[in-house]
C-alpha positions in Angstrom: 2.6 -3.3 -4.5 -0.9 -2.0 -5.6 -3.3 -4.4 -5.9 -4.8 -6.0 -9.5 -7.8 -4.5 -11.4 -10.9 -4.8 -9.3 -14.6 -5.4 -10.0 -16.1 -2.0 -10.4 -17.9 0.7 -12.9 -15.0 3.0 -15.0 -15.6 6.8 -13.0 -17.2 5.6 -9.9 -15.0 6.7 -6.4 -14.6 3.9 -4.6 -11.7 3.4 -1.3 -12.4 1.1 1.5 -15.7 -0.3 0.0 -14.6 -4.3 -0.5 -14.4 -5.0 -4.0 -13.7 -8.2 -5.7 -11.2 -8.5 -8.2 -12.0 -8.3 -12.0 -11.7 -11.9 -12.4 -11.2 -12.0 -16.1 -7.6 -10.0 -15.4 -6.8 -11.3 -12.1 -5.0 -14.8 -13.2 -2.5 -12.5 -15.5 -2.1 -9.8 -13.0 -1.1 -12.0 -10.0 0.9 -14.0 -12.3 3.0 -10.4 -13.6 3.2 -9.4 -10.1 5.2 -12.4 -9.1 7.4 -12.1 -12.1 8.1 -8.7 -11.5 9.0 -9.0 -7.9 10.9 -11.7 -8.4 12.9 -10.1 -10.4 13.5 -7.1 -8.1 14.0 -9.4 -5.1 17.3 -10.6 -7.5 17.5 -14.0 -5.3 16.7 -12.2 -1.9 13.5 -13.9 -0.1 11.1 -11.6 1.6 10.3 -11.5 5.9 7.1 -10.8 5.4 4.0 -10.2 3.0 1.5 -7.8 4.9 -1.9 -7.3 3.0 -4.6 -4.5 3.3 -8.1 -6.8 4.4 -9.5 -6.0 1.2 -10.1 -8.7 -1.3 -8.7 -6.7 -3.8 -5.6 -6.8 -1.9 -5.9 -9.8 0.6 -6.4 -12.3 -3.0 -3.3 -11.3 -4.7 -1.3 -11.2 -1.4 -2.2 -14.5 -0.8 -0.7 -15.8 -3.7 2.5 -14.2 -3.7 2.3 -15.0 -0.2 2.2 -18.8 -1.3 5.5 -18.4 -3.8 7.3 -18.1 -1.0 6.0 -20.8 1.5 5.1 -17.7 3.8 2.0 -16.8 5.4 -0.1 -13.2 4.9 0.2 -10.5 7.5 -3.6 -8.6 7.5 -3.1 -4.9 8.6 -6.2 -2.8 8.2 -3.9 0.2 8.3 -2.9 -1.1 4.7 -6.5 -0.3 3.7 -7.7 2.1 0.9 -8.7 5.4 2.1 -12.4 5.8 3.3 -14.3 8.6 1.1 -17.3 7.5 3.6 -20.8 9.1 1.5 -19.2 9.4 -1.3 -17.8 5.7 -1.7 -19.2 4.0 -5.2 -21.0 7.2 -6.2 -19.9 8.3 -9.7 -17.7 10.9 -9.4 -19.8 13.4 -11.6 -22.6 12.6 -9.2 -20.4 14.4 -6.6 -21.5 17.6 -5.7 -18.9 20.0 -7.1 -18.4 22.3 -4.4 -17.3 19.1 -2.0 -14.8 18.5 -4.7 -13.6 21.7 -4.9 -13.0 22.0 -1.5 -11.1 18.9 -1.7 -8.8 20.0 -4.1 -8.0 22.8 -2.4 -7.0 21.6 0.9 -6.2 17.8 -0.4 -4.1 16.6 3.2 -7.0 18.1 5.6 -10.2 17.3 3.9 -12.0 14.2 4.3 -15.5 13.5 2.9 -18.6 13.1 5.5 -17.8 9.9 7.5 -14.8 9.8 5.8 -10.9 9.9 6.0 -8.5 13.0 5.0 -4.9 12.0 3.8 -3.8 13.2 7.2 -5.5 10.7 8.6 -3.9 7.8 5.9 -0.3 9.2 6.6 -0.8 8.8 10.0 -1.9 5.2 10.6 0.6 4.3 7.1 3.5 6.1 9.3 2.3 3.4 12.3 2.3 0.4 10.7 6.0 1.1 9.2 7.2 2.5 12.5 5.6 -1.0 14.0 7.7 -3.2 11.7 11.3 -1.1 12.7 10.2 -1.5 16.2 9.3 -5.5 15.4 12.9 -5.7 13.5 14.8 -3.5 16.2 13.6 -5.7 18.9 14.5 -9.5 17.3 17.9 -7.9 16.2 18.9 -6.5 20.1 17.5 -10.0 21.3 19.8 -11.8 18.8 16.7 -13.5 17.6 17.2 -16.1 14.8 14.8 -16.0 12.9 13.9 -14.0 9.6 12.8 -10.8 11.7 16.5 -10.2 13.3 17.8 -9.6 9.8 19.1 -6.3 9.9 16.6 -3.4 8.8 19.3 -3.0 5.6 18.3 -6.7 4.9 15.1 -7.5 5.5 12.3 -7.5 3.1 8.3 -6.3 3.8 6.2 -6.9 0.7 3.0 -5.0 1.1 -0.3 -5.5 -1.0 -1.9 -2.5 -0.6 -3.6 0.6 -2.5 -2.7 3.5 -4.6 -3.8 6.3 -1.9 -1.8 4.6 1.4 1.4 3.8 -1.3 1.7 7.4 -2.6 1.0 9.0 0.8 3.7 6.8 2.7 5.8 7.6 0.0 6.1 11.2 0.5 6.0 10.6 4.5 9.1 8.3 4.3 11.1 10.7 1.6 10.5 13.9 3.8 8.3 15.4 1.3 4.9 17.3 1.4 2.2 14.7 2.3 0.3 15.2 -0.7 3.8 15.3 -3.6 3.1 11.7 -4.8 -0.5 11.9 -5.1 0.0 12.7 -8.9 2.2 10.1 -9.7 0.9 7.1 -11.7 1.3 3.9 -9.9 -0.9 1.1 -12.4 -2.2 -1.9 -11.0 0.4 -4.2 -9.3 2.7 -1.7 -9.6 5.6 -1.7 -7.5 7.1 1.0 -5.2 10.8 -0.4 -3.9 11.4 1.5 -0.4 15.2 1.3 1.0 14.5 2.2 4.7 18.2 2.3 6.5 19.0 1.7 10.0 18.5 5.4 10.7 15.0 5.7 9.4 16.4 7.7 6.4 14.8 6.1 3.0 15.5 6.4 -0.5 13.4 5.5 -3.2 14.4 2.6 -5.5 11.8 2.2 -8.1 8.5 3.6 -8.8 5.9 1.8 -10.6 8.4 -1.0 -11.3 
């Protein structure tokens, strides 16, 4: 799930900076979020809710978090992607050559001080491949408790950003690292994942 609106300037490029959420939209957004997964869920209860430690993320997590009596998993590989100088510079006050650049080699590039996709797909591709490994282990152990539902069953609600969501989405359907980038996801959208036993996943919905 992408986080709500947060506190920030229209046209300004902002990633791991920690915003605060705009608080006049928050309220509404948390409140459509939990409506809307509730109704994906279709009576199912999730395993886990794992948050980016963003407070952008971290504040709605926590209340969908609480709808379901469960506590919230911080990950700081759920974080927005660093654009390191450039972070809260309006985007015209880019130089445009650095931009260029950018465009042209999207999955490599990363700003000074900052992170490329590469680098988000990677440590997105870790904190899923952590979870199976979690999920694998309770099962074999016979484990009974909610993490030794099978990987068909069990459900991970994530609160994180745009950037990581569309990047892990193209990692987990086999695609080019940089196909979803395009896609619109809004704020507190949903992406449904299906991951199977296998590792093979199919996606459910987009921008549910």
């Amino acid at each position: 799930m992408r986080h709500p609106p947060p506190s920030v300037a229209p046209n300004v490029c902002y990633g791991r900076t920690d915003l605060d959420v705009d608080p006049s939209r928050f309220d509404a957004a948390v409140a459509s979020m939990q409506a809307r997964l509730t109704a994906l869920l279709d009576g199912r209860r999730p395993t886990a809710v794992h948050s980016s430690p963003l407070r952008r993320a971290r504040r709605a997590a926590e209340g969908i978090a609480a709808s379901f009596a469960l506590p919230v998993t911080e990950d700081a590989r759920l974080a927005e992607m660093h654009f390191g100088a450039w972070e809260m510079q309006p985007w015209a006050a880019i130089d445009r050559n650095a931009l260029e650049d950018w465009a042209r080699n999207v999955a490599t590039f990363a700003p000074p001080g900052g992170e490329s996709a590469r680098d988000v797909v990677l440590r997105m591709d870790a904190w899923a491949r952590a979870i199976a490994r979690t999920a694998s282990a309770a099962s074999a152990m016979g484990a009974m408790s909610a993490m030794s539902v099978v990987s068909d069953e069990a459900v991970h609600v994530a609160v994180t950003h745009a950037g990581p969501i569309r990047l892990h989405v193209a990692t987990a359907l086999q695609m080019p690292s940089t196909a979803c980038l395009p896609w619109t996801l809004d704020f507190g959208g949903i992406c449904h994942l299906h991951v199977a036993r296998d590792g093979r996943a199919r996606l459910i919905h987009w921008n549910a």
